[in-house]
NUDRENGU-926154 format. One record per residue: x, y, z of N, C-alpha, C in turn; chain; residue number from 1. Coordinates in Angstrom, 3 decimals. Atoms other than C-alpha are relative to their C-alpha. Layout:
// residues N
NODE        nc1        nc2        nc3       cac1       cac2       cac3        cc1        cc2        cc3   ch     i
NODE          X          Y          Z          X          Y          Z          X          Y          Z    A   NUM
...
//
This chain:
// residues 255
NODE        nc1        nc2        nc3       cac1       cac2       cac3        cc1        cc2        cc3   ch     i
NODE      0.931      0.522      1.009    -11.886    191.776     35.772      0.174     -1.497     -0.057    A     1
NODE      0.348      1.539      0.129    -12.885    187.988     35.609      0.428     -0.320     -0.899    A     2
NODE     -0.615      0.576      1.045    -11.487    185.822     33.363     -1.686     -0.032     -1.310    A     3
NODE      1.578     -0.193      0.323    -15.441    185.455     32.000     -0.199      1.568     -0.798    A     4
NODE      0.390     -1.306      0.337    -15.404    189.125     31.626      0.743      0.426     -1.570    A     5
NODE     -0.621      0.110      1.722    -12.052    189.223     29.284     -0.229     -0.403     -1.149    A     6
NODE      0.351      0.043      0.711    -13.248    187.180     27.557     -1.096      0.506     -0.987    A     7
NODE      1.082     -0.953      0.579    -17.100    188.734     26.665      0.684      1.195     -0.611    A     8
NODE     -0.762     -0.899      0.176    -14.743    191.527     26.236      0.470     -0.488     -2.032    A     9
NODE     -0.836      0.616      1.126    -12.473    189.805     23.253     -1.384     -0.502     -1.140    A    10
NODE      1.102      0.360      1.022    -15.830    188.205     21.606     -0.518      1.498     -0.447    A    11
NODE      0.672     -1.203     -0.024    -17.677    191.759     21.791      1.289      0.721     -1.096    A    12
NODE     -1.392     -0.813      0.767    -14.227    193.577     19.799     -0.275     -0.548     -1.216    A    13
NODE     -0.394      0.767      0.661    -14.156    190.842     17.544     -1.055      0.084     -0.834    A    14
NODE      1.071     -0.528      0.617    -17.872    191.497     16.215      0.066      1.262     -0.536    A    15
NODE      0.097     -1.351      0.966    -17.495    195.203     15.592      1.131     -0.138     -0.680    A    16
NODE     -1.340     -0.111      0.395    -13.929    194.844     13.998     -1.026     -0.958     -1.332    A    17
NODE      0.964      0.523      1.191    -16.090    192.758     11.468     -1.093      0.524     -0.732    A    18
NODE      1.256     -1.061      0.537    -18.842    194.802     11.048      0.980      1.389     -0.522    A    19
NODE     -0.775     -0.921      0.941    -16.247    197.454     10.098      0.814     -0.526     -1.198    A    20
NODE     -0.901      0.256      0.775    -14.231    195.319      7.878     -1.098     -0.143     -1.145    A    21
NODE      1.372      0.285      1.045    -17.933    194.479      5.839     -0.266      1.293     -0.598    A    22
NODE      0.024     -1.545      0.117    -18.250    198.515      5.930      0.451      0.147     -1.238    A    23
NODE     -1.396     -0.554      0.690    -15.145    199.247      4.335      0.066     -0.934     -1.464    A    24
NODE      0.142      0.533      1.659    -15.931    196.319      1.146     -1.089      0.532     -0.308    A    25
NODE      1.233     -0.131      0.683    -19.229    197.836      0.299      0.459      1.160     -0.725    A    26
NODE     -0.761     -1.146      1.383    -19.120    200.631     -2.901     -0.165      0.982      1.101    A    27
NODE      0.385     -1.727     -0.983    -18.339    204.489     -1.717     -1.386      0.370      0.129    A    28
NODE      1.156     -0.895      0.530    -21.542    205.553     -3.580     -1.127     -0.682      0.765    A    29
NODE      1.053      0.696     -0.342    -23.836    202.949     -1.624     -0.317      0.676      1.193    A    30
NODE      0.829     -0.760     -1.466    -26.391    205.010      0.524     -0.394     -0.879      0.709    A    31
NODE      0.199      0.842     -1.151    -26.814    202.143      2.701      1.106     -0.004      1.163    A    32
NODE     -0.579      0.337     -1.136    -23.556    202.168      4.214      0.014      0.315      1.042    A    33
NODE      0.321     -0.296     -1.467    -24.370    204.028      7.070     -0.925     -0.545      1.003    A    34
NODE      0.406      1.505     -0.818    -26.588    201.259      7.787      0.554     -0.753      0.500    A    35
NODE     -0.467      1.880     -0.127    -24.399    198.331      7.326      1.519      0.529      1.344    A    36
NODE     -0.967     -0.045     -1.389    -21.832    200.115     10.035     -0.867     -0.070      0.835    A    37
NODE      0.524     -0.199     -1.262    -24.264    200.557     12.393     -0.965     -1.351      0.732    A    38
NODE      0.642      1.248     -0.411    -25.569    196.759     12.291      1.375     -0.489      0.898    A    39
NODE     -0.801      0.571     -1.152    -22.972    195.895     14.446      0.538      0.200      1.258    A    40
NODE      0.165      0.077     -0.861    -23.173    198.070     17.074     -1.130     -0.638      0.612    A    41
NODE      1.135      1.032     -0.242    -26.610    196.388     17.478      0.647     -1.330      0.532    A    42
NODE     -0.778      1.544     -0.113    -24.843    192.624     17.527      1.148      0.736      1.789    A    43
NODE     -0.408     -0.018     -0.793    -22.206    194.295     20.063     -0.721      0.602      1.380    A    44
NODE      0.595     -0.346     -1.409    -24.835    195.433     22.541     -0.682     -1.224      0.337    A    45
NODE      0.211      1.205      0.184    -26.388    192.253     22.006      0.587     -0.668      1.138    A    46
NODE     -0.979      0.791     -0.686    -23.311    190.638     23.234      0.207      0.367      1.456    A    47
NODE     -0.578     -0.558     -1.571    -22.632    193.376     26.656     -0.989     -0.362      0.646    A    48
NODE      1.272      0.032     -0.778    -26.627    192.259     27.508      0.111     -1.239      0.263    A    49
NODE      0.359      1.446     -0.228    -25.555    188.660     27.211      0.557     -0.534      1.346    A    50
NODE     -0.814      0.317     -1.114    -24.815    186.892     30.303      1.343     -0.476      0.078    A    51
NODE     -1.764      0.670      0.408    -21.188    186.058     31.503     -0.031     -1.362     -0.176    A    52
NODE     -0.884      1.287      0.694    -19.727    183.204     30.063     -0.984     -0.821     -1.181    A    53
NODE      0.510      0.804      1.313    -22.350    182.577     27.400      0.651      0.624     -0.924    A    54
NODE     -0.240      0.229      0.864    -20.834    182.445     24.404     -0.669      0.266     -1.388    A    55
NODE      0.828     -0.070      1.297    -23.714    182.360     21.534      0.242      1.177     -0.888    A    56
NODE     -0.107     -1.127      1.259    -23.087    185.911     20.137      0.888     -0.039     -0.834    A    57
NODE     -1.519      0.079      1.404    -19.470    185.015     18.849     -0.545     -0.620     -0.895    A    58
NODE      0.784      0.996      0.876    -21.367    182.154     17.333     -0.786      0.982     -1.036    A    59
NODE      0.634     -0.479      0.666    -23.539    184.664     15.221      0.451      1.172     -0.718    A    60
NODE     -0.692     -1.570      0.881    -22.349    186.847     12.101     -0.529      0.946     -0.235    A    61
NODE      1.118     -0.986      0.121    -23.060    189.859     11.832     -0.338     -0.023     -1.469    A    62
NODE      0.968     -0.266      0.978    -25.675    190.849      9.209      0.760      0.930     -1.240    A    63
NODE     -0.916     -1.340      0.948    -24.083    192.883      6.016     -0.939      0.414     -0.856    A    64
NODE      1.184     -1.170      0.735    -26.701    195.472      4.698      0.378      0.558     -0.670    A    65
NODE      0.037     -0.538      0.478    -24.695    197.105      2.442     -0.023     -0.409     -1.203    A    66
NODE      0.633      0.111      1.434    -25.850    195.249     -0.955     -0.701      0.150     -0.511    A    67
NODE      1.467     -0.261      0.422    -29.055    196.032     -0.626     -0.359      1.455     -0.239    A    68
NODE      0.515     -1.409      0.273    -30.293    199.106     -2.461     -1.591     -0.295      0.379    A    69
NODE      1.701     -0.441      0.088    -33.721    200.397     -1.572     -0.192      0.520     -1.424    A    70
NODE      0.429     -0.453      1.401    -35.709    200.940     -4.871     -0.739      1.749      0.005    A    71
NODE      0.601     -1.002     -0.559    -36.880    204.862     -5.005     -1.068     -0.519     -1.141    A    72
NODE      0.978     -0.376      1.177    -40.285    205.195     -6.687     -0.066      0.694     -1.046    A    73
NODE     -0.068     -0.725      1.072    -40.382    206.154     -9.763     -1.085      0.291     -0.834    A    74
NODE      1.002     -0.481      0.227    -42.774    208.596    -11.572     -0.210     -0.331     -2.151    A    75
NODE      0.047      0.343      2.071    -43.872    207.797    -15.546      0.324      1.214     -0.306    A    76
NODE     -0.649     -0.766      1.037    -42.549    209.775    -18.058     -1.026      1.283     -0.397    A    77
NODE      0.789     -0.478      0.638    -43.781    213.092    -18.707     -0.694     -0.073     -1.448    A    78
NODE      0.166     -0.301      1.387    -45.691    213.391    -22.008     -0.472      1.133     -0.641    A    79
NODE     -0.002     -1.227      0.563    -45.303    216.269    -24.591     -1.364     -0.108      0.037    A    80
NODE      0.556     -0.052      0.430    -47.955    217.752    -24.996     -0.457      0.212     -2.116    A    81
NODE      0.182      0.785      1.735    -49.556    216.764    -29.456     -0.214      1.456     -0.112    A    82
NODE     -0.382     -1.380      1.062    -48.405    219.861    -31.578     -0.409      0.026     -1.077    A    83
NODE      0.577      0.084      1.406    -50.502    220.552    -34.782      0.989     -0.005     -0.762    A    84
NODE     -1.447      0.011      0.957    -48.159    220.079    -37.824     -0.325      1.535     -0.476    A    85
NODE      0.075     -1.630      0.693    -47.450    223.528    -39.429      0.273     -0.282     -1.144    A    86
NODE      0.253     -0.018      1.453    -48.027    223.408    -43.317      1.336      1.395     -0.383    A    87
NODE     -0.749     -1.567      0.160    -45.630    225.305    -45.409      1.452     -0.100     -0.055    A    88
NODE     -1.054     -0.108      0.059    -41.941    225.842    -45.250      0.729     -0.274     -0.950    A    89
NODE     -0.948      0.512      1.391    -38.900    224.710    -47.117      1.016     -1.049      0.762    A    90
NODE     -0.467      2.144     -0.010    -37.080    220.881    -47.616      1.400      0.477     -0.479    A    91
NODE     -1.628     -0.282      0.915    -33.262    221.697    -48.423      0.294     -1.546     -0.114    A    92
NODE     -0.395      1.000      0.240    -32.180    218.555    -50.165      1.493     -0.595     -0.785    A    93
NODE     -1.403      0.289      0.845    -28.317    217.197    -51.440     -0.227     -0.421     -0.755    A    94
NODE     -0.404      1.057      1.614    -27.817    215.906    -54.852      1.234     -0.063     -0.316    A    95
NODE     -1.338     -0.054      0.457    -25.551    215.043    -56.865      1.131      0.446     -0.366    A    96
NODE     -0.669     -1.451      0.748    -24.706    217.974    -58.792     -0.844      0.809     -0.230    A    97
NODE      0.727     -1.158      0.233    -26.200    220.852    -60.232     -0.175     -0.291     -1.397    A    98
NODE      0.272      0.434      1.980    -27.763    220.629    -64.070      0.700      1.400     -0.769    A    99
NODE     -0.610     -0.730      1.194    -26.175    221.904    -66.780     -1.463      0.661     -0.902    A   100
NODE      1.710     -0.510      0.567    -29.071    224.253    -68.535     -0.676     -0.213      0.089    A   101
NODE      1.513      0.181     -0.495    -31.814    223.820    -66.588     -0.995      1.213     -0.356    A   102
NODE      1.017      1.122     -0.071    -34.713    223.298    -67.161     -0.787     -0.315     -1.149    A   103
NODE      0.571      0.044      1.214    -35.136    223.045    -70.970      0.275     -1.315     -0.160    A   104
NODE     -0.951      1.842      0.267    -35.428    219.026    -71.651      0.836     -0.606     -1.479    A   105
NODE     -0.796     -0.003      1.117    -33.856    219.719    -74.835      1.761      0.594     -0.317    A   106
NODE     -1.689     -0.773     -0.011    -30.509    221.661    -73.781      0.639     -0.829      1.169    A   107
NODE     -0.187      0.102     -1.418    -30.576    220.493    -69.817      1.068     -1.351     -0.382    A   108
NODE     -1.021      1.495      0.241    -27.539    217.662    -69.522     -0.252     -0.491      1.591    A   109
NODE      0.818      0.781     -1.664    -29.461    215.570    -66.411      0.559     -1.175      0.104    A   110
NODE     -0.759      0.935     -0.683    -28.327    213.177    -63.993     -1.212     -1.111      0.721    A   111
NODE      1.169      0.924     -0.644    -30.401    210.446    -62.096     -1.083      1.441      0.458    A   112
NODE      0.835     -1.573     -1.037    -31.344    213.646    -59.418     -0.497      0.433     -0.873    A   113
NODE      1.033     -1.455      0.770    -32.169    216.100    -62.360     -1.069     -0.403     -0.330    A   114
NODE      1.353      0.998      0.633    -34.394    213.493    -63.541     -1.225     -0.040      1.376    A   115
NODE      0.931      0.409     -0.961    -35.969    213.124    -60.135     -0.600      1.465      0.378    A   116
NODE      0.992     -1.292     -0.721    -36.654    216.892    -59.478     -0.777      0.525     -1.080    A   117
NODE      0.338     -0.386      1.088    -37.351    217.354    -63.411     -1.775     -0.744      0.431    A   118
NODE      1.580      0.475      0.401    -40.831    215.027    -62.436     -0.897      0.824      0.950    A   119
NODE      1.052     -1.095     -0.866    -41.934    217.668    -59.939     -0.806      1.011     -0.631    A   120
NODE      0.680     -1.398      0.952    -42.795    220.241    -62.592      0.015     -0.685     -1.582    A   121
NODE      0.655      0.953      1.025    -42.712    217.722    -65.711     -0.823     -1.398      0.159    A   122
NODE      1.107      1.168      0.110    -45.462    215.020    -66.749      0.365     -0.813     -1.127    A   123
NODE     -0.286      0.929      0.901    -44.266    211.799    -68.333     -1.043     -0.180     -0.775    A   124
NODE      1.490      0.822      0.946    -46.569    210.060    -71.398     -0.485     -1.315      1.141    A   125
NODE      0.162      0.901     -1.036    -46.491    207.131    -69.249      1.268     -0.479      0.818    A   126
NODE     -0.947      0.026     -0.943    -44.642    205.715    -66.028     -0.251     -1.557      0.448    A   127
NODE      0.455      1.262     -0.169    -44.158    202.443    -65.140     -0.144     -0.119      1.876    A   128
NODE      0.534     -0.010     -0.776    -46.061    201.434    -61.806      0.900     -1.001      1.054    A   129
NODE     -0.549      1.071     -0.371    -45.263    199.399    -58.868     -0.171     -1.668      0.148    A   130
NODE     -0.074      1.358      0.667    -46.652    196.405    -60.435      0.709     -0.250     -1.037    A   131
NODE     -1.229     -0.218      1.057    -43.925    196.949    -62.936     -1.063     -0.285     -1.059    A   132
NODE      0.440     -0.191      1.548    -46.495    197.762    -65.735      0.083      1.697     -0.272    A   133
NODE     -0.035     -1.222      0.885    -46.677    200.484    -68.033     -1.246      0.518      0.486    A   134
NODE      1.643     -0.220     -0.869    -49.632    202.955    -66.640      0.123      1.923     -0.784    A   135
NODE      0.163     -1.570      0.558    -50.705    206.215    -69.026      0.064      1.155      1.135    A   136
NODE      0.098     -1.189     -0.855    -49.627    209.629    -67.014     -0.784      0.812     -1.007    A   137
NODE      0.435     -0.835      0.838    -50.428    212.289    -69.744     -0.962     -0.538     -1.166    A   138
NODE      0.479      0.515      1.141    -51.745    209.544    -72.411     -0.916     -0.520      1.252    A   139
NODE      0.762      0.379     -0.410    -54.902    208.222    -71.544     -0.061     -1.824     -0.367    A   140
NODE      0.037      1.390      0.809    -54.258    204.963    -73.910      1.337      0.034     -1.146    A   141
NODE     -0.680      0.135      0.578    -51.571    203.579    -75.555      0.345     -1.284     -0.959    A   142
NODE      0.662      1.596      0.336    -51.628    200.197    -78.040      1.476      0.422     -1.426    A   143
NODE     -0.209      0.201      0.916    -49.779    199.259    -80.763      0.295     -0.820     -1.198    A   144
NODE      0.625      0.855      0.857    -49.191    197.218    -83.840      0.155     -1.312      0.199    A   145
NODE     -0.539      1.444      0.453    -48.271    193.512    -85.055      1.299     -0.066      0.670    A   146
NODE     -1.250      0.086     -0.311    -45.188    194.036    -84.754      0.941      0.756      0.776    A   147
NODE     -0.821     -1.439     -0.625    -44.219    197.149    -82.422      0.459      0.918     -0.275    A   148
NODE     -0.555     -1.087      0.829    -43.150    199.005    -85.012     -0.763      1.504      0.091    A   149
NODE      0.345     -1.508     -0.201    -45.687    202.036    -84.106     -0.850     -0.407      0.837    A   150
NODE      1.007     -0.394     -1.016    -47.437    202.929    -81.220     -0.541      1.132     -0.245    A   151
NODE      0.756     -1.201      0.202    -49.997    205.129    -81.060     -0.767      0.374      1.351    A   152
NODE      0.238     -0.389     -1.612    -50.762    207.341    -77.823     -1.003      1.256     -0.081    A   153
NODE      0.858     -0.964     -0.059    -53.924    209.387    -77.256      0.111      0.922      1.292    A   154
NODE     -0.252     -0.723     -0.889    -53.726    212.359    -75.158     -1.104     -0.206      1.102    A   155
NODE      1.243     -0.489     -1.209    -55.485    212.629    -71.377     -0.738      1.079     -0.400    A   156
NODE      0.866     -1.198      0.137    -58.386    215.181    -72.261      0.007      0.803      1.259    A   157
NODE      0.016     -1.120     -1.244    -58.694    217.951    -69.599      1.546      0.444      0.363    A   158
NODE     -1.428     -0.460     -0.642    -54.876    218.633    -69.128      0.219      1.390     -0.943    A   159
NODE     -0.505     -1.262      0.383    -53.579    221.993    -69.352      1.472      0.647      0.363    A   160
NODE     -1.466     -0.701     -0.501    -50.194    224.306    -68.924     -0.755      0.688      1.015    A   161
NODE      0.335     -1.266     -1.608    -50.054    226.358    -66.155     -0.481      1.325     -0.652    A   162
NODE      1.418     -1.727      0.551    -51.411    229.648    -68.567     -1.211     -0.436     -0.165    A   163
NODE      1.599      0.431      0.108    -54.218    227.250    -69.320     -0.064     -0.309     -1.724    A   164
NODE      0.251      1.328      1.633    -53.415    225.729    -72.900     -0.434     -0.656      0.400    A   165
NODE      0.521      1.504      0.130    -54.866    222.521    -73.673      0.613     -0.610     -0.519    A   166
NODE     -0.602      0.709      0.433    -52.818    219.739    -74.005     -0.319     -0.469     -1.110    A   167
NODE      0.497      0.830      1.368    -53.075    218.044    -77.314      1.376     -0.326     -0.649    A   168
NODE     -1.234      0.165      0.821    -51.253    216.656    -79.918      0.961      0.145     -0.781    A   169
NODE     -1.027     -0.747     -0.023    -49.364    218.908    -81.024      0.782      0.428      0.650    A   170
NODE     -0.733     -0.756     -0.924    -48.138    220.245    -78.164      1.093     -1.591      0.442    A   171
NODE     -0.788      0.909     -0.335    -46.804    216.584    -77.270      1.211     -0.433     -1.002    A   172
NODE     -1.152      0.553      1.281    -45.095    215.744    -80.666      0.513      1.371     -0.208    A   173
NODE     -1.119     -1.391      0.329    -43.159    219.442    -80.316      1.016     -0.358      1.072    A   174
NODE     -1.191      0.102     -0.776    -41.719    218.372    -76.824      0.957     -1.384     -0.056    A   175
NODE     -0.420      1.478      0.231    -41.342    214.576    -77.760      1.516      0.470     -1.126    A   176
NODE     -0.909     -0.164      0.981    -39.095    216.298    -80.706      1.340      0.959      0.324    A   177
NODE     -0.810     -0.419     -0.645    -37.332    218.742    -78.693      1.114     -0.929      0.750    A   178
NODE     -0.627      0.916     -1.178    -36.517    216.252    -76.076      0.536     -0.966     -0.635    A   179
NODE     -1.462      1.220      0.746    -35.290    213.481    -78.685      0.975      0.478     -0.367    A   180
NODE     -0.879     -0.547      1.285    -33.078    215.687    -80.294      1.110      0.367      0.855    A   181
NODE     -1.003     -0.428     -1.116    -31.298    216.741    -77.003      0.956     -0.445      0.030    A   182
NODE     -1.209      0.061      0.316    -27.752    216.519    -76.363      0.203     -2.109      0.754    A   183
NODE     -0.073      1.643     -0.288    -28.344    213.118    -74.260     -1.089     -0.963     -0.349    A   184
NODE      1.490      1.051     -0.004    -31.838    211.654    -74.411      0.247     -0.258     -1.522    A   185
NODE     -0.622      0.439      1.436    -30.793    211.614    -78.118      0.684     -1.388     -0.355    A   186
NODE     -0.671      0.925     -0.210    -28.387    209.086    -77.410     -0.703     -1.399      0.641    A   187
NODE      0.385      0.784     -0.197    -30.839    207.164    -75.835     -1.090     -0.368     -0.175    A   188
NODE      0.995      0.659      0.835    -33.270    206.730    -78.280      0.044     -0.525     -1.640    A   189
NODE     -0.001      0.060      0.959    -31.910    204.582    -80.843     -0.748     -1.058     -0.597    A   190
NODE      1.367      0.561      0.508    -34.775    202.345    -80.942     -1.310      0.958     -0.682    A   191
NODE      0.453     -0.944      1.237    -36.641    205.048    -82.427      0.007      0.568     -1.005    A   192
NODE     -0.317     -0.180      1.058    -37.113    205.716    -85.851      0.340      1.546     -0.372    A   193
NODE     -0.167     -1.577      0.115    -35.617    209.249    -87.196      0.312     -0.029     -1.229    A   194
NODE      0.034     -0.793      1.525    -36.351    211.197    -90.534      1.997      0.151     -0.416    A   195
NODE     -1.297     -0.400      0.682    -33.348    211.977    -92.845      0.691      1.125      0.866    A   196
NODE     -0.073     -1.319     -0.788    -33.266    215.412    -90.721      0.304     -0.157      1.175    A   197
NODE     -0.462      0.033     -1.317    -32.282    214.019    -87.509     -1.636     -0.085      1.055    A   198
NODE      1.166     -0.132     -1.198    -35.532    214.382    -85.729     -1.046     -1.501     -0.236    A   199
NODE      0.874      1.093     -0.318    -38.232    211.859    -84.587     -1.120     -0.315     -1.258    A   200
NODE      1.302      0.369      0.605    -40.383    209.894    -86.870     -0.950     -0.313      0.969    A   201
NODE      1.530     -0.316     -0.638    -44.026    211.191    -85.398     -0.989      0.169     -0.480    A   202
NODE      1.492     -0.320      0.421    -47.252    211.708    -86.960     -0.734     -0.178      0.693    A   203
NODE      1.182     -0.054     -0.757    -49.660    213.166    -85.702     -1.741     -0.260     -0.590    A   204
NODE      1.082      1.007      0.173    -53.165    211.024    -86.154     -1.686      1.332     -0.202    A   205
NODE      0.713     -0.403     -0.694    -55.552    213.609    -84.728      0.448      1.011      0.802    A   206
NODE     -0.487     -0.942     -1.406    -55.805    216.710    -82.357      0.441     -0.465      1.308    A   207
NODE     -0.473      0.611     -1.282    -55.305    214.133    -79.931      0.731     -1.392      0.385    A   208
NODE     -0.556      1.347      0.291    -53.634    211.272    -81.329      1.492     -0.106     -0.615    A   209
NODE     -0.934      0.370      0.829    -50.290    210.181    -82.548      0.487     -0.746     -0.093    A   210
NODE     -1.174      1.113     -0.228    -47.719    207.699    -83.468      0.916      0.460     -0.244    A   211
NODE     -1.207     -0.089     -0.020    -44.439    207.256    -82.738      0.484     -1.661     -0.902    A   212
NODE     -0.803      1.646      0.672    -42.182    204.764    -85.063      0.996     -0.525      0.837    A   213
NODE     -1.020     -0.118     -0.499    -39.979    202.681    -83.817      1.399     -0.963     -0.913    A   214
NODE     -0.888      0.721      1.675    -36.525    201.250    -85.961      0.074      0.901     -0.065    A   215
NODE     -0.544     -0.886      0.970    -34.468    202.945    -88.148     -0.871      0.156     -1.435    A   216
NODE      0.821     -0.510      0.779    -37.046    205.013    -90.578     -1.019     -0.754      0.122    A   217
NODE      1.423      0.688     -0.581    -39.926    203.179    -88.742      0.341     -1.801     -0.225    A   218
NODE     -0.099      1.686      0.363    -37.960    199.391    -89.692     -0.205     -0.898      1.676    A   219
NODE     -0.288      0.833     -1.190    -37.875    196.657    -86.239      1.670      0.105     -0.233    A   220
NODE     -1.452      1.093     -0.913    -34.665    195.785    -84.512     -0.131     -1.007      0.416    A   221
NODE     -0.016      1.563     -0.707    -33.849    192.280    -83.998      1.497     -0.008      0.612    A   222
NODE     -1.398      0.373     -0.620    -31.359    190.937    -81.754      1.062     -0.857     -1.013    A   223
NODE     -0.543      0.891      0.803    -28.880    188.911    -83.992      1.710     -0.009      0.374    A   224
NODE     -1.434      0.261     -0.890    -25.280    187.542    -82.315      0.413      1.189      0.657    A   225
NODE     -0.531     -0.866     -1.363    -25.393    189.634    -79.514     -0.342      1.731     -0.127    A   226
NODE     -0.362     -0.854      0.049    -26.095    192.781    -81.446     -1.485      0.555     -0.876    A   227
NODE      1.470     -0.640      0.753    -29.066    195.215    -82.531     -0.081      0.280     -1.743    A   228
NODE      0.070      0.173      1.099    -29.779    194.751    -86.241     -0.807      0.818     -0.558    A   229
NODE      1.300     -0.363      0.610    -32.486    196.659    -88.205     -0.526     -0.577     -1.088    A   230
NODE      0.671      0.672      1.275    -34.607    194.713    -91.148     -1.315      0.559     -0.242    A   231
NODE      1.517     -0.500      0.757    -37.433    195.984    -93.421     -0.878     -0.782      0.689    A   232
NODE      1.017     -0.024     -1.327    -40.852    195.589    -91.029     -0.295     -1.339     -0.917    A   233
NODE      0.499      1.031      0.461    -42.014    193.339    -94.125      0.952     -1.008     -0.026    A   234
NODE     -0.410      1.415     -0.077    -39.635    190.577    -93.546      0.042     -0.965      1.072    A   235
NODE      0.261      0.268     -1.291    -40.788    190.395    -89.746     -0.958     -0.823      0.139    A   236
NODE      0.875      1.549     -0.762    -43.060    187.312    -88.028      0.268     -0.133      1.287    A   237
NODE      0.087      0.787     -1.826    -44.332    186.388    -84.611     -0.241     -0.993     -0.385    A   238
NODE      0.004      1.887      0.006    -43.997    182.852    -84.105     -0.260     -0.078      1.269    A   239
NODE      0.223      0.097     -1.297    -45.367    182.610    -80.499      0.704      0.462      1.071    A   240
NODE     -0.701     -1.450     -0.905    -44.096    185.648    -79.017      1.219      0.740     -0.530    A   241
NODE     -1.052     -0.774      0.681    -41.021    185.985    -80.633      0.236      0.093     -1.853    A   242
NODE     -0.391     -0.782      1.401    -40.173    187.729    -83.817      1.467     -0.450     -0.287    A   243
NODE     -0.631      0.648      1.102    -38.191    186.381    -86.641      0.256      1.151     -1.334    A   244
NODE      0.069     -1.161      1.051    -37.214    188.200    -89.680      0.446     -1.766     -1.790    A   245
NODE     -0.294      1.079      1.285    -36.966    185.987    -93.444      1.160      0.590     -0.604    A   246
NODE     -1.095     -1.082      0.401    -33.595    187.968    -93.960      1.020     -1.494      0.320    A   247
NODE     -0.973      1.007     -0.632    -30.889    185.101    -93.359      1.085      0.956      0.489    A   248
NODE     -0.754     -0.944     -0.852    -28.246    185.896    -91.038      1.220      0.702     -0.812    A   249
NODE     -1.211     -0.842      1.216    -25.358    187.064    -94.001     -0.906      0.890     -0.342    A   250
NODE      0.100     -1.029      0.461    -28.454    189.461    -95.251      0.061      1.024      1.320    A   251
NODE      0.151     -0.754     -1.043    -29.042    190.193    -91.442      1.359      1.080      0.405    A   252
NODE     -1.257     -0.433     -0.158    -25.487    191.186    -90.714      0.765      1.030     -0.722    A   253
NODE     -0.998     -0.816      0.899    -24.608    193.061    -93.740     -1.023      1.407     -0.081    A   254
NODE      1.307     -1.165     -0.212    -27.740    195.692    -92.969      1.222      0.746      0.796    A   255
//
């Protein structure tokens, strides 16, 4: 063998020994690599076709194919086929707790929740909206005096119980009296005025009218150092929005 020959020889080795070492860094999982080995028998036939004693193929690296993924085509996403909704069933929901004597609003001892499932099957007088005003549910109209001391709330006409009473005003100033008198809502109506007897000062106006007082035995509450006061209605005054009483603060205080 020619010295010419050894050498082509030594260049030709020296190419695939590279093309395997490029192999062997590409990932396991890459379906190319059975490409990127086989670019270099290419380059080493290259080299056995080249004439003796040229040189140029050492000169040229081989090619390394195994970074390149082919992209497969990919198909869009099936889509479900549109399922009518089915009407009907049942909503299981957590709360807080469970009510204590449900569902009388005069015994029941309610929590935020009881309050929130109590408006599924009860109808407030009115509810305040999300323009944060006051907006008649059951009352159709509600107004009252000079001084706040009584409102007076006319019933929605056409409302009925579920046997088919007719709402009116009686029927409202029985549950208004139930429901003040209860073991909590009691407690949180002491802006309302109440008879000697414990129960709500109410009169009813009309089959469809009534007032409610509000104060102790229908008097105002004023604020006075920090703390709710009550004074006879006649010693009360608006002075441009706010109410005043002609009581000085030693008679205010000693009420």
């Amino acid at each position: 063998m020619t010295g010419a020959g050894r050498k082509l020889r030594r260049v030709t080795t020296v190419v695939v020994l590279a093309g395997l070492v490029a192999a062997g860094c590409s990932k396991k999982d890459d379906a190319t690599s059975s490409d990127a080995t086989a670019a270099p028998a290419s380059s080493a036939a290259t080299a056995d076709s080249a004439a003796p004693g040229d040189t140029t193929a050492a000169s040229t690296p081989a090619t390394d194919t195994a970074g390149t993924d082919s992209v497969p085509a990919t198909e869009p996403p099936a889509t479900e086929p549109t399922v009518p909704p089915t009407y009907g069933g049942t909503l299981v929901v957590s709360g807080e707790s469970e009510v204590a004597n449900p569902w009388t609003p005069a015994t029941m001892q309610c929590d935020a929740y009881c309050h929130q499932r109590a408006r599924t099957f009860f109808d407030p007088i009115a509810a305040v909206g999300t323009d944060k005003l006051v907006h008649g549910v059951l009352a159709d109209e509600i107004t009252h005096n000079d001084d706040f001391t009584q409102w007076t709330i006319h019933v929605r006409p056409g409302i009925t119980f579920h046997d088919g009473t007719t709402l009116d005003a009686a029927a409202m100033v029985h549950n208004l009296q139930l429901a003040g008198q209860g073991l909590l809502i009691s407690n949180a109506l002491k802006d309302v005025a109440h008879l000697p007897d414990g129960s709500l000062k109410i009169e009813q106006v009309d089959d469809m009218t009534f007032t409610v007082y509000t104060g102790k035995n229908g008097n105002p509450q004023i604020i006075l150092n920090s703390k709710m006061v009550t004074v006879p209605a006649s010693t009360v005054s608006s002075v441009n929005g706010k109410f005043t009483s002609t009581l000085s603060k030693k008679e205010a205080a000693a009420r």
